[in-house]
N, C-alpha and C positions, 0 to 999 in steps of 0.2 A: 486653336493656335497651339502652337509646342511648348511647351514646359521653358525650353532653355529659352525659346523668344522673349517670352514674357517676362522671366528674370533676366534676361538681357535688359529690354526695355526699361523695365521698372531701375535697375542699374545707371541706366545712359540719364533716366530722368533726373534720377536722386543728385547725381555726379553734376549736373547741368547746375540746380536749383543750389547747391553747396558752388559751385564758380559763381553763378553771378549774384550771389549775397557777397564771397570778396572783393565784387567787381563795384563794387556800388561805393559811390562816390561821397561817403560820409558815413557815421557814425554816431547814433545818435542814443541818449540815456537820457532817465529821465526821475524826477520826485513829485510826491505832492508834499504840500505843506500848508497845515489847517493854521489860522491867525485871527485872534479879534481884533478891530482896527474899529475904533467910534462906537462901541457896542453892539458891531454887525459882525459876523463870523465872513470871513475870508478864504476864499481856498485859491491856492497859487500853484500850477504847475513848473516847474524847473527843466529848462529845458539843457542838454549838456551837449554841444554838438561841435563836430571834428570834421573839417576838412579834407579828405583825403585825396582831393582830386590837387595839379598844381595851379591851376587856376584860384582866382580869388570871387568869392561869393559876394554880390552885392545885396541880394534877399534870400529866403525861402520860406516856404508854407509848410505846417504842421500838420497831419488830421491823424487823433483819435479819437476814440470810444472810450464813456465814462460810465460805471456801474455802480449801485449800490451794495451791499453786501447781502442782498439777496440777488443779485444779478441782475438788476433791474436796471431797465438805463436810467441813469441820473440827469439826462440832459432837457432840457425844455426845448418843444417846437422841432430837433431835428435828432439824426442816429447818430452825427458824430460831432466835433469841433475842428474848424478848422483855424487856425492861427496862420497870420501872417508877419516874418518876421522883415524888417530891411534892416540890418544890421549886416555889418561888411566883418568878414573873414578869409584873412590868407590863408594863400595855398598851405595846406597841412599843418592849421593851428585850430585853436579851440575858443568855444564863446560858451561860457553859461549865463543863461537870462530867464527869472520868471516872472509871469505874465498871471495877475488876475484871473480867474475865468469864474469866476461866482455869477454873473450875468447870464452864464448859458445852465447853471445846475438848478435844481427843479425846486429845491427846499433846501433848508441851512443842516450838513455836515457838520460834525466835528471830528471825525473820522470813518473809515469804512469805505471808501472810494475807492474804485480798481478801475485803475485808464490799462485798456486792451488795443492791441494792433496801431501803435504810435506809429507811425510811419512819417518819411519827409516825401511830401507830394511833386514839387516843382523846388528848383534851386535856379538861381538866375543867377550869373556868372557876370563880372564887371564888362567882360568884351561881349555882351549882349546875347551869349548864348545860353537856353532854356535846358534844362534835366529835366525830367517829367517821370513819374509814377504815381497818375493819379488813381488807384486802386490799392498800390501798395504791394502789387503781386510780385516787383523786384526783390521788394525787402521781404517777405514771408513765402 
């Protein structure tokens, strides 16, 4: 194949994969934060999520990957976590909410966790319409 085809290509790719991460219909950030509560250690993800579509969100579902600081997966029984949230958000406004997930980590933390490839999987919209990126491959 020719020189210029191929950095054509590889161009049209890049160019595509930068539009539809602006095309994508939320914005999502995110923390952890290590807690003792009853003499058990707690680890809470923080979830920070933005609306950008003008519809109003009536749920949506999380899924990432949790590591140790040797890059281990930290989670028991599965490769990622998924979360589900029903929590309503207007069109182009913002919800922060965190969520336990010490049930799904393998052994007690008190730091050293690295959550990888956070993505928003499904977003359900109040007039009953579904978003879907169950891989993630929108957002990355």
């Amino acid at each position: 194949m020719n020189k210029r085809l191929v950095i054509l290509f590889i161009m049209i790719l890049v160019s595509e994969i930068a539009y539809s991460k602006n095309k994508l219909p939320y914005k999502v950030s995110y923390d952890l934060e290590y807690k003792d509560k009853n003499e058990n250690q707690i680890v809470e993800i923080g979830i920070n999520l933005t609306n950008k579509s003008s519809k109003s969100i009536s749920a949506f579902t999380i899924v990432f990957y949790l590591f140790d600081y040797e890059g281990n997966s930290a989670i028991k029984e599965k490769n990622s976590i998924v979360l589900r949230f029903d929590e309503e958000i207007n069109a182009h406004d913002s919800i922060s909410i965190n969520k336990d997930i010490s049930q799904f980590i393998t052994e007690d933390y008190e730091t050293g966790l690295e959550v990888e490839c956070l993505y928003v999987s499904i977003i359900e919209y109040e007039d009953g319409i579904l978003w879907t990126d169950p891989f993630g491959i929108k957002k990355f």
